[in-house]
Backbone bond lengths (Angstrom), bond angles and torsions (degrees), N, CA, C in turn:
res aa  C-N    CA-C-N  psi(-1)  N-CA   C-N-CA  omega(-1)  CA-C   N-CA-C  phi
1 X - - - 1.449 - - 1.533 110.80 -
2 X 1.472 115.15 -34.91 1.215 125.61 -172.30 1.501 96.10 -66.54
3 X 1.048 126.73 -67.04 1.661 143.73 -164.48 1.092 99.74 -50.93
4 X 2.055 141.63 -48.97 1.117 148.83 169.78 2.059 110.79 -45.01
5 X 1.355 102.73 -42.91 1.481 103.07 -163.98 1.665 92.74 -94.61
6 X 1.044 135.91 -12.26 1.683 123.55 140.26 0.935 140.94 -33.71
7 X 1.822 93.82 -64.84 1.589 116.39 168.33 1.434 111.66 -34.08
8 X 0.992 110.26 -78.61 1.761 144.17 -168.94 1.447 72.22 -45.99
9 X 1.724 128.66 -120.70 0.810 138.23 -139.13 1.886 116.06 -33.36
10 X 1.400 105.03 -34.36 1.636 114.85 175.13 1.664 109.44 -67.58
11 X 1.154 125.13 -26.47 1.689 129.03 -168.25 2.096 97.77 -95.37
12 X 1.373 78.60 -26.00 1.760 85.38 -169.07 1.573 94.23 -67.77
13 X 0.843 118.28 -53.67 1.875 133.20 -173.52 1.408 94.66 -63.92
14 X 1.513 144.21 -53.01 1.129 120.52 -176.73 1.449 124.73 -78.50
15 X 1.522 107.85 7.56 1.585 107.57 -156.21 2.137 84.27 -86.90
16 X 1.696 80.00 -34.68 2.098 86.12 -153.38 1.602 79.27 -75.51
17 X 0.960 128.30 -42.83 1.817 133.26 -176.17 1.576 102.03 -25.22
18 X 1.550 104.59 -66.76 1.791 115.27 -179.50 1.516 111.87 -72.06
19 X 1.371 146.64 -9.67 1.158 133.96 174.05 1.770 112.64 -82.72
20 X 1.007 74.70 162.67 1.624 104.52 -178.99 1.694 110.17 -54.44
21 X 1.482 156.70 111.53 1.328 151.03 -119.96 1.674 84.51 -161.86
22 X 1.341 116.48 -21.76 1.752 86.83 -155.24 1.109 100.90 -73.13
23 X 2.028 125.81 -142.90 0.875 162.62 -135.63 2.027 98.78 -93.39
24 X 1.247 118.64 112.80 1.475 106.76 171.95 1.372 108.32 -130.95
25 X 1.128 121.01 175.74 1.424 128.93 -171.21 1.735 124.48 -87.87
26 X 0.810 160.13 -141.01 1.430 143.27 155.87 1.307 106.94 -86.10
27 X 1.602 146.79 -36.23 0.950 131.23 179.80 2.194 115.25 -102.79
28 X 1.549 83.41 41.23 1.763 97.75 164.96 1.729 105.71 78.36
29 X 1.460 119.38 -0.33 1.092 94.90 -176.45 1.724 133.99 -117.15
30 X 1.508 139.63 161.24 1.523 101.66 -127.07 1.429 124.01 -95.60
31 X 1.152 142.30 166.78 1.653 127.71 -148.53 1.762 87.04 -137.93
32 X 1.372 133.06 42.39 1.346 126.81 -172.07 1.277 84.73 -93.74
33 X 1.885 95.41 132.53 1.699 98.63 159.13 1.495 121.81 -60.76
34 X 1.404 101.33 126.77 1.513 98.71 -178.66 2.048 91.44 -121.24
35 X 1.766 106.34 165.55 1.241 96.64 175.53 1.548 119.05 -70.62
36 X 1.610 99.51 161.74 1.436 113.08 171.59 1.448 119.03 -52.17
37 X 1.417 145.62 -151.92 1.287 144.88 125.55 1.577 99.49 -112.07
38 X 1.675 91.14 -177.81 1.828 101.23 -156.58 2.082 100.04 -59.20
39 X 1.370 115.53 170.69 1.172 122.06 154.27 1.291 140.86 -24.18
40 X 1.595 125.34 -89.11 1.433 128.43 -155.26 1.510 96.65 -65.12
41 X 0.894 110.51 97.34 1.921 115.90 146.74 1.778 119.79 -92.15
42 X 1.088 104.80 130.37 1.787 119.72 -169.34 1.439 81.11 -95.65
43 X 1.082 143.14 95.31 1.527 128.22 148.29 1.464 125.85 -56.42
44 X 1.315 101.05 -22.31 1.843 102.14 174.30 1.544 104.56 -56.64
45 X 1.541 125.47 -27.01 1.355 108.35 -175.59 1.427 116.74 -100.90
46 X 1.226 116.19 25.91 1.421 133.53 164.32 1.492 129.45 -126.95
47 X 1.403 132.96 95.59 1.264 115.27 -177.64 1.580 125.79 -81.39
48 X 1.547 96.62 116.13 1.710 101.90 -166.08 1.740 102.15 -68.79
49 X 1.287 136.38 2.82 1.206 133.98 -174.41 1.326 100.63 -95.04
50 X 1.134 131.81 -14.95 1.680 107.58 -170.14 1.507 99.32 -131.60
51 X 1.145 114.94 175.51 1.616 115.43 -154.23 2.224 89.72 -110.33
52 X 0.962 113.90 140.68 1.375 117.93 154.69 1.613 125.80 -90.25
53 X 1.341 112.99 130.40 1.525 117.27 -172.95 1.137 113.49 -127.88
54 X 1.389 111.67 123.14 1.642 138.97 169.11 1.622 108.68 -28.32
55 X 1.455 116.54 89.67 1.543 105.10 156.75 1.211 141.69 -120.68
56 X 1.175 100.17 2.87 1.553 114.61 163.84 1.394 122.66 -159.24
57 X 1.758 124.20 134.35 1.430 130.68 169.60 1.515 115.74 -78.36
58 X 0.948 101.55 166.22 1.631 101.56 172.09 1.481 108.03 -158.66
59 X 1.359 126.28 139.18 1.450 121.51 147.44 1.310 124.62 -110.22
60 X 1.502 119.04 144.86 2.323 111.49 -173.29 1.700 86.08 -111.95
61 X 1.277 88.42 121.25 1.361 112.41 169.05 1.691 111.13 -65.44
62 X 1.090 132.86 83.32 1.878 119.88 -147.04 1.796 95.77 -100.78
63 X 1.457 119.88 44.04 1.182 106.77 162.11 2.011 90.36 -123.01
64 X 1.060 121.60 -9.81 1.502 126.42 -179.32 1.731 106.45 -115.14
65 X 0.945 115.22 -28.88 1.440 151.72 143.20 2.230 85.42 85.61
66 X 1.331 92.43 61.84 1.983 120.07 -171.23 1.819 86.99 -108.73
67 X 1.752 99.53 142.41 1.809 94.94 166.41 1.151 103.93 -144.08
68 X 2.149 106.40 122.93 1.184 112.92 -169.89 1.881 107.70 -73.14
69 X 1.270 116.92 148.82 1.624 118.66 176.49 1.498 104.86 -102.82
70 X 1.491 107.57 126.57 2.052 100.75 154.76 1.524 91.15 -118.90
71 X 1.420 91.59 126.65 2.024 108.40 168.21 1.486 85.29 -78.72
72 X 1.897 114.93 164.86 0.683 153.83 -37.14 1.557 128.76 137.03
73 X 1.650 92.20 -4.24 1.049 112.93 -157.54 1.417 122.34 -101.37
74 X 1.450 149.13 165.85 1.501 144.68 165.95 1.269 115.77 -64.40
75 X 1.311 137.56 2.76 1.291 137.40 148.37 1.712 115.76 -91.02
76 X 1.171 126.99 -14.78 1.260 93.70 169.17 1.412 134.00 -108.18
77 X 1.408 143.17 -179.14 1.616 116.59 -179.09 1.344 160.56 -45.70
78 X 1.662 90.41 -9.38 1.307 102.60 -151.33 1.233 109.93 -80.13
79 X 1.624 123.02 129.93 1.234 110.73 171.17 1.069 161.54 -28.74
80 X 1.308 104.19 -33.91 1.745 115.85 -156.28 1.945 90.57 -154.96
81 X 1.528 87.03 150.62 1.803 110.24 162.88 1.474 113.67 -115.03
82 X 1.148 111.66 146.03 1.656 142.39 -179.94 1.479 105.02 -86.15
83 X 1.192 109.72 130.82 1.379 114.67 159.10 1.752 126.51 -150.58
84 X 1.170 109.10 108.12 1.728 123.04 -168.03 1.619 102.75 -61.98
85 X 1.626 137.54 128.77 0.708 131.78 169.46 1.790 114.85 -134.78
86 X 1.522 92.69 100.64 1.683 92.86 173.49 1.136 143.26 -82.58
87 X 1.342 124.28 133.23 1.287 137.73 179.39 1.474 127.48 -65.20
88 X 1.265 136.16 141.51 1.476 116.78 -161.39 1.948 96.59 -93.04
89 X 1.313 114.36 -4.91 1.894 104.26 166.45 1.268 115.49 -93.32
90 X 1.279 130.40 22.65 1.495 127.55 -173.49 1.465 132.12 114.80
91 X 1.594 104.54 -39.88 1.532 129.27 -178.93 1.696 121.35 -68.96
92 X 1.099 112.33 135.28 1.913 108.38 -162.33 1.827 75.62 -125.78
93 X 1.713 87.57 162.66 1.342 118.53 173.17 1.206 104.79 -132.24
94 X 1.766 107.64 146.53 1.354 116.00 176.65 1.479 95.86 -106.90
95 X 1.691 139.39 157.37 1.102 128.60 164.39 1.651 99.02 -140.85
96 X 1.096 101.19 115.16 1.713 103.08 177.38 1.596 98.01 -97.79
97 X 1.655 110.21 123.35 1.295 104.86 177.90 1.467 115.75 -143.65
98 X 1.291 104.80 116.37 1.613 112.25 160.03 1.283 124.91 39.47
99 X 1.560 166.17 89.19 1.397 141.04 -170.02 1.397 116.67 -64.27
100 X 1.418 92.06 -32.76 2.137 106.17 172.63 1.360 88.67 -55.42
101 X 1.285 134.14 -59.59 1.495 119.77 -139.81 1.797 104.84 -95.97
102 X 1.425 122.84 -2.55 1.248 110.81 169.60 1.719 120.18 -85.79
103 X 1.143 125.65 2.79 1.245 113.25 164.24 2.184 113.37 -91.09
104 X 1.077 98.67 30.36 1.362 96.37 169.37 1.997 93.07 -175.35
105 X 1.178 100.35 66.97 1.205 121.62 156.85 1.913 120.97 -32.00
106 X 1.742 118.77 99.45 1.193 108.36 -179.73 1.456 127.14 -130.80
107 X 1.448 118.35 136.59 1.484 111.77 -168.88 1.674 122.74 -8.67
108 X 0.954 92.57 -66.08 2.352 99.78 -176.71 1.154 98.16 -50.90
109 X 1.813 134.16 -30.47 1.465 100.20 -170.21 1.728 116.76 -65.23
110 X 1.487 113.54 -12.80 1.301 117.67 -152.22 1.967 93.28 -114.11
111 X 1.043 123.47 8.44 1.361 114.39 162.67 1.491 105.16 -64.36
112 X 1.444 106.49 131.15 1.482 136.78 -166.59 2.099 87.94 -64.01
113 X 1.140 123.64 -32.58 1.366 96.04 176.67 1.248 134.31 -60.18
114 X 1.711 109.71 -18.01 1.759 117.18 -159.57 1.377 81.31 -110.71
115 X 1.851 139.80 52.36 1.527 130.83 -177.14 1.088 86.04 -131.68
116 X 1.590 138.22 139.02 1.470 140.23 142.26 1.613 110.64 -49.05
117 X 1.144 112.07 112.94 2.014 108.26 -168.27 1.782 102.56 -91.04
118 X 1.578 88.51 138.71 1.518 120.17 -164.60 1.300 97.96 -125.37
119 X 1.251 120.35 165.73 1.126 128.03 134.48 1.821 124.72 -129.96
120 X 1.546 117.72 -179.97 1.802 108.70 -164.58 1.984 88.10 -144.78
121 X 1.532 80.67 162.86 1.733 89.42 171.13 1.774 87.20 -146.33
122 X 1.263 114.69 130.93 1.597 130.36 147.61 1.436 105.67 -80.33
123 X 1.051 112.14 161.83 1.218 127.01 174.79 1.971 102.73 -175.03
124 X 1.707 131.53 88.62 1.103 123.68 177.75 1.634 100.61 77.62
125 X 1.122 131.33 -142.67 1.518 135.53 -166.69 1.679 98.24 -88.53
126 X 1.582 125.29 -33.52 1.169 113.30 -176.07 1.552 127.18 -80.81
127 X 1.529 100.77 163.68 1.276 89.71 -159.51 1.677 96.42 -137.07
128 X 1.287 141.38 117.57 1.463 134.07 -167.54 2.185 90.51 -122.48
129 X 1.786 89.10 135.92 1.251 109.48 168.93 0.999 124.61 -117.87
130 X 1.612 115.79 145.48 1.305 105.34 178.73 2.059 110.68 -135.15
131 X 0.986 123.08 117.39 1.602 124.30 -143.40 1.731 97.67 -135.64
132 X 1.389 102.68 117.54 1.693 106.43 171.26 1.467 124.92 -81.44
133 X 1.310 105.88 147.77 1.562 85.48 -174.27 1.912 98.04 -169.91
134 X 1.705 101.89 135.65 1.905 76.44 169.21 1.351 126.23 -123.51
135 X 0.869 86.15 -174.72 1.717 94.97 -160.88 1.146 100.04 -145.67
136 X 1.769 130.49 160.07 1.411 138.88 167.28 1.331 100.96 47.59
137 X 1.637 126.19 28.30 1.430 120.53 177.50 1.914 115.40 61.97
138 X 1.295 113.79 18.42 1.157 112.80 -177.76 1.857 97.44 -126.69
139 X 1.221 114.11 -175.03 1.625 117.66 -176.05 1.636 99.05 -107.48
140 X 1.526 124.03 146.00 0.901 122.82 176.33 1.430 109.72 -148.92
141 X 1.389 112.35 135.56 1.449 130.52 171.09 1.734 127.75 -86.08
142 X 1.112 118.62 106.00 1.016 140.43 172.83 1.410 149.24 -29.14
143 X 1.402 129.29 -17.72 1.085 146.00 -82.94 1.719 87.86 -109.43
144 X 1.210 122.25 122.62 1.982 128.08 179.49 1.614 94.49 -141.04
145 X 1.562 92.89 153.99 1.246 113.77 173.19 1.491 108.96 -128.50
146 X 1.595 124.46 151.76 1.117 114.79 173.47 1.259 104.09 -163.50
147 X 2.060 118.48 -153.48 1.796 98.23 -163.69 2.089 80.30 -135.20
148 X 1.131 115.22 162.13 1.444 134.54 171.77 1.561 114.80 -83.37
149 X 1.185 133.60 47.38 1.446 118.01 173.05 1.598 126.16 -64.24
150 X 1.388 119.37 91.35 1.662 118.80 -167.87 1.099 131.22 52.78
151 X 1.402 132.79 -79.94 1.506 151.89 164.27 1.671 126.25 -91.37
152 X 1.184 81.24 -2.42 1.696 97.44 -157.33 1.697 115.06 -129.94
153 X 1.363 103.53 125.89 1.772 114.77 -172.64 1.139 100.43 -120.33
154 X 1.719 112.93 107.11 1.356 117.00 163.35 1.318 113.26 -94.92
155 X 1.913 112.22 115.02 2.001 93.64 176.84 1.466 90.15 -122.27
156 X 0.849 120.55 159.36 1.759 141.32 163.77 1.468 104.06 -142.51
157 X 1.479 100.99 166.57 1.582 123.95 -173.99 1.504 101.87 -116.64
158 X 1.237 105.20 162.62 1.890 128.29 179.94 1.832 103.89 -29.27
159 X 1.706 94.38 -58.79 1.758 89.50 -171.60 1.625 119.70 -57.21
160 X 1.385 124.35 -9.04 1.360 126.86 -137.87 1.618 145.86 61.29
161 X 1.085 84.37 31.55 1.683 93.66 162.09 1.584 108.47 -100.38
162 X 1.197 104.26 171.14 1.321 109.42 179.53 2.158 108.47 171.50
163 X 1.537 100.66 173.35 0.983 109.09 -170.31 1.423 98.63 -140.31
164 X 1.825 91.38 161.29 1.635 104.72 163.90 1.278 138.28 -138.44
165 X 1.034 119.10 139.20 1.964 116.30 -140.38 1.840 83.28 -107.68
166 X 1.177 104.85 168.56 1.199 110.64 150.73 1.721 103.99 -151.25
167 X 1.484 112.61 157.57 1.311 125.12 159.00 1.691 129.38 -42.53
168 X 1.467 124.25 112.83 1.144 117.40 168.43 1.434 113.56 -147.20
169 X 1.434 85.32 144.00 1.659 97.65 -157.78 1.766 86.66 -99.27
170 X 1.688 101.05 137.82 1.705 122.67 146.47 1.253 122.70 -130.93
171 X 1.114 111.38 -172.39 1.678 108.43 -153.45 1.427 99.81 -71.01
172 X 1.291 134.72 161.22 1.403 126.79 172.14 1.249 100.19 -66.18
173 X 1.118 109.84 -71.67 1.880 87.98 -168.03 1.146 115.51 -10.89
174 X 1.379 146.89 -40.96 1.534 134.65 -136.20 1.682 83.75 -93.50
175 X 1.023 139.58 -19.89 1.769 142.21 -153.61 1.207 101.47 -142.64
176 X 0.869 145.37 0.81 1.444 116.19 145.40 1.002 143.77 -92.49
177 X 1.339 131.29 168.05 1.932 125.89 178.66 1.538 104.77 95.55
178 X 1.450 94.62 -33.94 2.100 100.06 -167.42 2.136 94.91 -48.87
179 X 0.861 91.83 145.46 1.744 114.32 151.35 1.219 100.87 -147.97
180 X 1.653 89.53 146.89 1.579 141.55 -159.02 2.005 90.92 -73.60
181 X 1.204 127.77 111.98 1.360 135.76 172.54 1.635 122.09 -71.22
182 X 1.566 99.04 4.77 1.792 122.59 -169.45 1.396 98.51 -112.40
């Protein structure tokens, strides 16, 4: 029995040993300084007033160079919706929220504490992100690039995945006043 409550207690210590300990926000999530990206940001090609929302994934198969689509949509399982929210000094928010709770969209979901903190650089139509977040109990950096077409933010990463945001406007109230806690 003795040898059992060792065990345990020795695996228990290495489990919290390997997780993630630093700095988090009030609702647990993590606030480690990570670097900026480069300078010139065009904010004209980003509107920091309205929130961007996750509506479709994609992966490009780049040996057929074919790209499968998953919508995004209220019919299928997926739990939760994405929504990109930029800051006019550089700093992006991730907000993963509820599918129940996005058809009545409310101020608290968008307090910058409950956002995985990112930051973005424009530069011309492109647009590179960079968004913290953990995983496997360790911290992980994010890092996608993608292009600005009007309403629409296509970013994907190296492997070929990727996503697509589109523009949506709510009332100001729900977005303003917030500052970025990163």
């Amino acid at each position: 029995m003795v040898r059992k409550i060792i065990l345990y207690t020795i695996t228990t210590m290495l489990l919290i040993g390997c997780c993630y300990n630093g700095k988090v926000s009030e609702y647990g999530l993590p606030r480690r300084d990570i670097k900026k990206l480069e300078k010139p940001i065009l904010y004209e090609k980003i509107d920091t007033l309205a929130l961007y929302k996750l509506t479709s994934s994609f992966h490009i198969n780049y040996l057929t160079n074919e790209y499968s689509y998953f919508e995004k949509n209220d019919d299928n399982v997926y739990p939760s919706t994405s929504y990109l929210k930029f800051y006019p000094n550089g700093k992006l928010g991730l907000f993963i929220i509820p599918k129940s709770d996005t058809l009545k969209l409310e101020r608290s979901f968008f307090d910058p504490q409950r956002a995985k903190m990112g930051y973005y650089y424009i530069k011309d139509n492109v647009i590179k992100t960079r968004i913290s977040t953990i995983g496997d109990c360790s911290l992980y950096l994010s890092n996608k690039k993608g292009e600005i077409k009007g309403d629409k933010i296509i970013i994907k990463d190296k492997r070929g995945y990727g996503n697509i945001y589109i523009k949506k406007y709510v009332p100001k109230i729900v977005l303003e006043n917030w500052k970025p806690d990163w």
